[in-house]
C-alpha positions as CSV (number, residue, x, y, z in Angstrom):
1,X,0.0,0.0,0.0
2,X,1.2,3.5,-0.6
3,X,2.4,5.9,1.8
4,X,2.2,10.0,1.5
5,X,4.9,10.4,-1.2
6,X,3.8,7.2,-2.9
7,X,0.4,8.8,-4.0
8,X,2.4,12.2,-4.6
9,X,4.5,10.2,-6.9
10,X,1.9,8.4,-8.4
11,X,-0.6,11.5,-8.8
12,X,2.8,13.9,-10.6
13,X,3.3,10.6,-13.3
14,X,-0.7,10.8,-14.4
15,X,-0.7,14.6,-14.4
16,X,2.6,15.5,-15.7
17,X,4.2,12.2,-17.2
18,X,1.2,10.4,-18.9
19,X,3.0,8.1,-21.3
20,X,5.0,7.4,-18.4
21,X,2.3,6.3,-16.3
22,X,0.1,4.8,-18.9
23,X,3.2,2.8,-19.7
24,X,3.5,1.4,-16.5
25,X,0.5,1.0,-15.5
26,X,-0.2,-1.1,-18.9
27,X,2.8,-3.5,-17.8
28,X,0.8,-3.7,-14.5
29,X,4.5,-2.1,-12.9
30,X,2.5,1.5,-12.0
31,X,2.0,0.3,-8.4
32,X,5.7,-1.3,-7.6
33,X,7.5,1.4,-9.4
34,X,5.7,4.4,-7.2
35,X,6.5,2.1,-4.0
36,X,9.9,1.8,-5.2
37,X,9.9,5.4,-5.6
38,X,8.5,6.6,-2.4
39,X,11.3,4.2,-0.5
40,X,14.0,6.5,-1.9
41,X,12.0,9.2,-0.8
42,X,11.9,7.9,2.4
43,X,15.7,7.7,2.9
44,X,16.0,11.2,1.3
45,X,13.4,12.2,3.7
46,X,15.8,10.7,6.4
47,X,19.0,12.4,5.4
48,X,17.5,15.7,4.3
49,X,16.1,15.8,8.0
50,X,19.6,15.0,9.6
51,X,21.2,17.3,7.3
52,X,18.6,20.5,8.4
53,X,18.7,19.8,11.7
54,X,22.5,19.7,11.6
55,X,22.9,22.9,10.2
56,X,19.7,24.4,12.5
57,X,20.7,22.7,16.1
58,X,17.6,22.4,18.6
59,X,16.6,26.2,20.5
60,X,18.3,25.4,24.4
61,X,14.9,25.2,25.5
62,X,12.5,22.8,27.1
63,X,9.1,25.2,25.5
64,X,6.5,23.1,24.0
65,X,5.6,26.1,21.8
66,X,9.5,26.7,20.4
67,X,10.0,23.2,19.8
68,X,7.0,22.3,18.1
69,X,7.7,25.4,16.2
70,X,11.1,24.0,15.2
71,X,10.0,20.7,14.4
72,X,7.7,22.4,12.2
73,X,9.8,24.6,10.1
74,X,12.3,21.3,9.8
75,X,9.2,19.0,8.8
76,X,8.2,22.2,6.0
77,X,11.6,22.3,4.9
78,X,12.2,18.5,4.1
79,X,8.5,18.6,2.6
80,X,9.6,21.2,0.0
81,X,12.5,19.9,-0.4
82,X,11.0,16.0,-1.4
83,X,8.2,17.5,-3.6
84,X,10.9,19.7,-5.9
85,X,12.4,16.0,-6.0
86,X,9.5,14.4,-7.3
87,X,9.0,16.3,-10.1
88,X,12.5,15.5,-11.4
């Protein structure tokens, strides 16, 4: 079954690449190449996220609000980062 990125993946190939996708999905391959795909972007997700945080090191605080703040602006950053990936 696909995750997030998987049906991101999937939904950019019928919109954007459609002899791509029409392709695979007449092989009956549509469904194991966009899992294969969202894997990769899994462990991208994973090192983009290690990456960001290394180079924005957690606020020296115990705050609820400032951490969940940070975590956000980390989690926005990998998300942009993942869907300019997609599309190439």
């Amino acid at each position: 079954m696909l995750g997030k990125y998987g049906i991101i993946y999937k939904d950019y190939l019928k919109e954007y690449k459609k002899a791509m996708y029409d392709n695979l999905k007449s092989k009956g391959k549509l469904e194991e190449h966009c899992y294969q795909r969202e894997f990769e972007l899994k462990e991208l997700r994973e090192r983009l996220e290690e990456q960001i945080k290394l180079d924005n090191p957690l606020p020296k605080t115990n705050e609820f609000i400032i951490m969940a703040k940070y975590n956000q602006i980390i989690e926005e950053q990998v998300n942009e980062l993942l869907l300019k990936e997609i599309e190439f």
